[in-house]
C-alpha positions in Angstrom: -30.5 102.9 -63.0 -29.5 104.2 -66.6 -30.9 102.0 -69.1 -28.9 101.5 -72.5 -30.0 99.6 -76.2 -27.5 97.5 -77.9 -28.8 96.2 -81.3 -27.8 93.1 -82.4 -25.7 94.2 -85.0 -23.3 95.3 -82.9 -23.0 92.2 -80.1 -19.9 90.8 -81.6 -18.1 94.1 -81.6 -18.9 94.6 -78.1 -17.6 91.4 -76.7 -14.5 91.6 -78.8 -14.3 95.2 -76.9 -14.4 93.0 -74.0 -12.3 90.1 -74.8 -9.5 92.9 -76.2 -9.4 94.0 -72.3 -10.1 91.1 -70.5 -11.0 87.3 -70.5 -14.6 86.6 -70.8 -16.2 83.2 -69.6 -19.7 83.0 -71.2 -21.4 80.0 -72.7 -21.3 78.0 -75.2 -22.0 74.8 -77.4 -20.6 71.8 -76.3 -22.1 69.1 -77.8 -25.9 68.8 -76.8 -25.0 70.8 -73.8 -23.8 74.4 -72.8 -20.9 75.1 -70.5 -19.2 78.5 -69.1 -15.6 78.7 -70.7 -13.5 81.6 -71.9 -14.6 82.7 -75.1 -11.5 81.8 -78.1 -13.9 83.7 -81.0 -16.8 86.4 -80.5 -18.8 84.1 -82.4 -18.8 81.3 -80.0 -21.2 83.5 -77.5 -24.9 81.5 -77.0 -27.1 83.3 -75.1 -29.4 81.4 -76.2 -28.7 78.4 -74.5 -31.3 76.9 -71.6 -28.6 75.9 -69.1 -25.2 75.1 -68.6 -23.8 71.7 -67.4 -22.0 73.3 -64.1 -23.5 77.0 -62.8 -21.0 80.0 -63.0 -19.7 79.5 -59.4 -16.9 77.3 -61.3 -15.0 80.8 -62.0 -14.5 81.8 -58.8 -14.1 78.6 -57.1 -12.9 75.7 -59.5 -13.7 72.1 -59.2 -10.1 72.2 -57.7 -8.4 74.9 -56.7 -5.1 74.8 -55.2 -4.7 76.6 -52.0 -1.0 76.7 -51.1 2.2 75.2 -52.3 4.7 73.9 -49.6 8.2 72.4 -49.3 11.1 72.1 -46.7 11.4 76.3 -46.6 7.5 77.3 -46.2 4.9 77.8 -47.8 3.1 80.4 -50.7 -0.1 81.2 -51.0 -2.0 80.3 -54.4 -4.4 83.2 -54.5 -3.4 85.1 -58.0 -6.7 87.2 -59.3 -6.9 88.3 -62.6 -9.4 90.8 -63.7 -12.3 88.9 -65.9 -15.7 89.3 -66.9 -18.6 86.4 -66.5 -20.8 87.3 -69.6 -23.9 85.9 -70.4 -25.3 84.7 -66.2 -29.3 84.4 -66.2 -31.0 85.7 -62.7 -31.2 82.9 -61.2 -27.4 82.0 -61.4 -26.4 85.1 -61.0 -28.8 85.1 -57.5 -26.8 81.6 -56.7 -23.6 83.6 -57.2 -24.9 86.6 -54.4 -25.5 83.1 -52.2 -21.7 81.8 -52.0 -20.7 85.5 -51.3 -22.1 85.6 -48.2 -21.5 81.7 -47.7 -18.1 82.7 -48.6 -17.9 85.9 -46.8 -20.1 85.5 -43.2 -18.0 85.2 -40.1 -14.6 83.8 -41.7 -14.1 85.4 -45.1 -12.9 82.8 -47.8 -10.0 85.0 -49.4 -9.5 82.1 -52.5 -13.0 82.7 -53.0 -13.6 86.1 -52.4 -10.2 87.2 -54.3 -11.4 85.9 -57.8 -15.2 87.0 -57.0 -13.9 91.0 -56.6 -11.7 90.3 -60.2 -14.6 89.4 -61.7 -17.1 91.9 -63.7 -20.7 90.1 -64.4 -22.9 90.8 -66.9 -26.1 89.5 -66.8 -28.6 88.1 -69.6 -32.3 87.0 -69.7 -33.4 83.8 -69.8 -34.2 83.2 -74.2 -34.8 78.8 -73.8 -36.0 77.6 -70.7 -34.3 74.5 -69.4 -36.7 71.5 -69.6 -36.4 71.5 -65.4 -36.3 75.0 -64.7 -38.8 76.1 -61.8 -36.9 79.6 -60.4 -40.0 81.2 -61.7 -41.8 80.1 -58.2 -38.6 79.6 -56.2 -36.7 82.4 -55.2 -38.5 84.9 -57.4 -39.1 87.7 -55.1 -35.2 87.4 -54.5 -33.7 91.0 -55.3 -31.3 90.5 -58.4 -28.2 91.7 -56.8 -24.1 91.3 -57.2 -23.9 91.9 -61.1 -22.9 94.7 -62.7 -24.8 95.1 -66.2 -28.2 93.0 -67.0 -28.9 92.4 -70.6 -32.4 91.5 -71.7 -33.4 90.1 -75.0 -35.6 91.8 -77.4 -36.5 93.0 -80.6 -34.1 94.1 -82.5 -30.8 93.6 -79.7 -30.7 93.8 -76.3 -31.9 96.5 -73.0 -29.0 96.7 -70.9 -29.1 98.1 -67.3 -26.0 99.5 -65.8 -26.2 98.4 -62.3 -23.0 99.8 -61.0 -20.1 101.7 -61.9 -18.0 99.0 -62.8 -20.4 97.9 -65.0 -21.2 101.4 -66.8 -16.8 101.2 -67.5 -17.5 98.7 -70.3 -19.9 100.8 -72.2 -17.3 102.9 -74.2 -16.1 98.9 -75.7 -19.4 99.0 -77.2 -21.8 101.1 -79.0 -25.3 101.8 -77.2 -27.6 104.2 -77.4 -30.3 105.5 -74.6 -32.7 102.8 -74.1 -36.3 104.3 -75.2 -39.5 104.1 -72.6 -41.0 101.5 -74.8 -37.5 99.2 -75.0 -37.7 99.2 -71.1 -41.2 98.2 -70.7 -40.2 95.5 -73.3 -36.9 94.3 -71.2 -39.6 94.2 -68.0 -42.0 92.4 -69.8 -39.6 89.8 -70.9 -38.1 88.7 -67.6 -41.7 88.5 -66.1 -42.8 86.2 -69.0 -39.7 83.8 -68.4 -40.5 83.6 -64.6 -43.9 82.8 -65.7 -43.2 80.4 -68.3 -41.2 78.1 -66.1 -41.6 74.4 -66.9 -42.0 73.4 -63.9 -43.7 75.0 -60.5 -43.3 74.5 -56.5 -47.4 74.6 -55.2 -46.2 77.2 -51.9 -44.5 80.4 -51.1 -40.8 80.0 -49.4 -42.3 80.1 -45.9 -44.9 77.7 -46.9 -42.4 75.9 -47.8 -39.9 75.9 -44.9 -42.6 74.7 -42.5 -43.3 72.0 -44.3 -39.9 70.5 -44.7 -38.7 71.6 -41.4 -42.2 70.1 -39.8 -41.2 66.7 -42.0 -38.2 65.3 -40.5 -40.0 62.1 -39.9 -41.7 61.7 -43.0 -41.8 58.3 -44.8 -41.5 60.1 -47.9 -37.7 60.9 -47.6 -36.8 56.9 -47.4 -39.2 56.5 -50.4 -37.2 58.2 -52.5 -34.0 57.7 -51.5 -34.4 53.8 -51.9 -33.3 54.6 -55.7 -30.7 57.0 -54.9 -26.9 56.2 -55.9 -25.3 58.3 -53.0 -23.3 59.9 -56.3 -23.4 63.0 -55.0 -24.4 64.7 -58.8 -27.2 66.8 -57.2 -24.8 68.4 -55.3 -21.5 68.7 -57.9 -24.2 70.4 -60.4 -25.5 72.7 -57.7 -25.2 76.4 -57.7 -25.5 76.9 -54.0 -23.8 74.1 -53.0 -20.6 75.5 -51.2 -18.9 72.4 -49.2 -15.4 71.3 -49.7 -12.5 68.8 -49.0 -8.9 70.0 -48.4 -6.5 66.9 -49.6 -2.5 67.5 -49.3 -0.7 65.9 -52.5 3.0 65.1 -52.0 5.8 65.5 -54.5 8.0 62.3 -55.5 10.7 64.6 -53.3 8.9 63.6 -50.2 9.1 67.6 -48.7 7.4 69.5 -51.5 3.7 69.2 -52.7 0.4 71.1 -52.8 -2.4 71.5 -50.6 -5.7 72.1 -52.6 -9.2 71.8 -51.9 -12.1 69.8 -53.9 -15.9 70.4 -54.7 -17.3 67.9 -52.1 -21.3 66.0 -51.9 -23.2 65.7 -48.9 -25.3 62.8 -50.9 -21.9 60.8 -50.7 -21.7 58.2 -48.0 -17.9 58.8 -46.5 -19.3 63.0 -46.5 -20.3 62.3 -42.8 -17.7 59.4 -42.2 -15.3 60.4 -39.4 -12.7 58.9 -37.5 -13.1 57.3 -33.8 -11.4 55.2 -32.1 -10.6 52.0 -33.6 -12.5 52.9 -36.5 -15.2 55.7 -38.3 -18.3 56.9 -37.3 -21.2 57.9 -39.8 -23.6 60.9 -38.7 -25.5 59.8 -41.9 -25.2 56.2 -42.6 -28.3 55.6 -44.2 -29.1 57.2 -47.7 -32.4 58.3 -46.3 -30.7 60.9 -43.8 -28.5 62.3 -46.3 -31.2 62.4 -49.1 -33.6 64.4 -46.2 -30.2 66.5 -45.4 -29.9 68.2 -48.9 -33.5 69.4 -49.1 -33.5 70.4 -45.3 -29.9 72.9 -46.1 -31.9 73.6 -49.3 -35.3 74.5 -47.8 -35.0 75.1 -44.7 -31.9 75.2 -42.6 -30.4 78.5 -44.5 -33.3 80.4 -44.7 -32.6 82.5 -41.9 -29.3 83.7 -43.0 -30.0 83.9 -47.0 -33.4 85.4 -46.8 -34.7 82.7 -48.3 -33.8 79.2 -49.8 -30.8 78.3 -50.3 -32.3 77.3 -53.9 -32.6 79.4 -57.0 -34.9 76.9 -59.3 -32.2 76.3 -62.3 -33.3 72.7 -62.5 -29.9 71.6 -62.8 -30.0 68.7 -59.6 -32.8 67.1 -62.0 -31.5 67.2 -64.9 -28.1 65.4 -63.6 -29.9 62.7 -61.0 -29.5 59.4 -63.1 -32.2 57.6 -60.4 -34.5 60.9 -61.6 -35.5 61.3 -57.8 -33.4 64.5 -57.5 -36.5 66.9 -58.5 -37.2 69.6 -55.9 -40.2 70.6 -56.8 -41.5 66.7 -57.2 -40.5 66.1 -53.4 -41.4 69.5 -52.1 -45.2 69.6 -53.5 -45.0 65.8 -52.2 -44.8 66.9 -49.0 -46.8 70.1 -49.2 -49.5 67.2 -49.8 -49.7 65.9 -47.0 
């Protein structure tokens, strides 16, 4: 892996290199918050930020994203890739993103998905501000950092930039870098280490540890404890950067044979998420917000493992941060039940 030094003097030049070729979705102020939207200005770029409101998935699959358009002669396909960069992705988003590709691509391939994901070039930054919530220093953190293309770390003077693929070492020549030295490696290493380390929040076991526990826990009283003050909102979910479920609505035109079929970000949290049809009425596999509140932590803990590697979890705090009942908090339910 070639290894590249970018001061910080010349930043703004190299993403106006990049926004001259392509759009770039990196983040940036909005109010209080940060959020991933196309960059207008070079000067908007904050990679500084802690977190963003919604994780980076958003660019390849939107909150809604229309699948096909119909009327009384067929139907066309939606799917219309265009070539863009995600600039700006810290590891543990970027490890959430690797996630939904294989969610996305095992055993039926997800072409609305996959199409924008193989348009998209990411480049990578460290972690500057930790989010008040983050804990992907001891979840996840043996995870291989995998599916970006260039990785830039903060530090003094600019950033150390690792070309992970060839895709990524195209968009050197918008820029102008220099070899990285021996020391500005070390540096870039050193950095990343610290921000896993200097999480605000820690798990108290290892993933396996872990995955026992929760899987060994089905009956535990401490899932209806905390769900007594849980909403059903479904926020934990919508925030998520792992979460990958769906609902496919058709929406008809005033014509009464045109219209759209497009599909929604959906919340297992939500009460009607397990409602089906029956007979002469619905049936709920989930009725009670106990089961649906165990649910969540059993996909995230436990029930993907197997398939992911690991937890279907990358610490970014963000379920916590958006839970109004504050009972959301993996690591505050997890080392609850590593307790006992």
């Amino acid at each position: 892996m070639k290894s590249y030094f970018l001061s910080d003097q010349n930043l703004s030049a190299f993403v106006e290199g990049l926004m001259s070729k392509y759009p770039v979705i990196a983040p940036v102020a909005k109010r209080s918050r940060f959020v991933f939207e196309k960059l207008v200005d070079a000067s908007e770029l904050r990679l500084d930020y802690d977190t963003t409101i919604l994780p980076p998935k958003k660019v390849f699959f939107p909150a809604k994203q229309d699948l096909i358009h119909f009327d009384q002669h067929g139907f066309t396909c939606c799917i219309d890739p265009t070539e863009q960069v995600l600039l700006g992705a810290h590891p543990h988003d970027i490890k959430g993103i690797a996630m939904s590709d294989i969610f996305y691509s095992d055993r039926h391939c997800d072409n609305n998905y996959m199409a924008n994901r193989k348009a998209t070039t990411i480049i990578g930054s460290s972690v500057q501000n930790h989010y008040k919530h983050a804990f992907f220093g001891t979840m996840n953190a043996e995870r291989p950092l995998t599916g970006h293309d260039l990785f830039m770390t903060a530090i003094e003077g600019g950033f150390a930039v690792d070309v992970v693929t060839e895709r990524g070492e195209a968009l050197l020549p918008l820029g102008t870098f220099e070899p990285a030295t021996e020391a500005q490696v070390a540096a870039a290493v050193e950095v990343n280490r610290k921000a896993e380390e200097d999480c605000p929040e820690k798990l108290n076991g290892t993933a396996e540890e872990i995955r026992e526990k929760v899987r060994t826990s089905f009956k535990s009283p401490v899932w209806e404890a905390f769900a007594e003050k849980c909403f059903s909102c479904g926020s934990c979910n919508i925030v998520c950067c792992t979460c990958y479920c769906f609902d496919v609505q058709d929406e008809w035109n005033v014509d009464g044979v045109s219209g759209s079929r497009f599909r929604l970000w959906d919340a297992c949290l939500t009460r009607e998420f397990s409602e089906v049809t029956s007979p002469g009425g619905s049936e709920n596999f989930r009725e009670e917000r106990g089961e649906r509140y165990r649910h969540r932590f059993m996909r995230k803990a436990a029930y993907l493992n197997e398939q992911l590697g690991g937890p279907a979890c990358t610490g970014c705090g963000r379920c916590s941060g958006a839970c109004t009942a504050n009972i959301a908090n993996p690591t505050t339910v997890i080392n609850k039940l590593l307790e006992q």
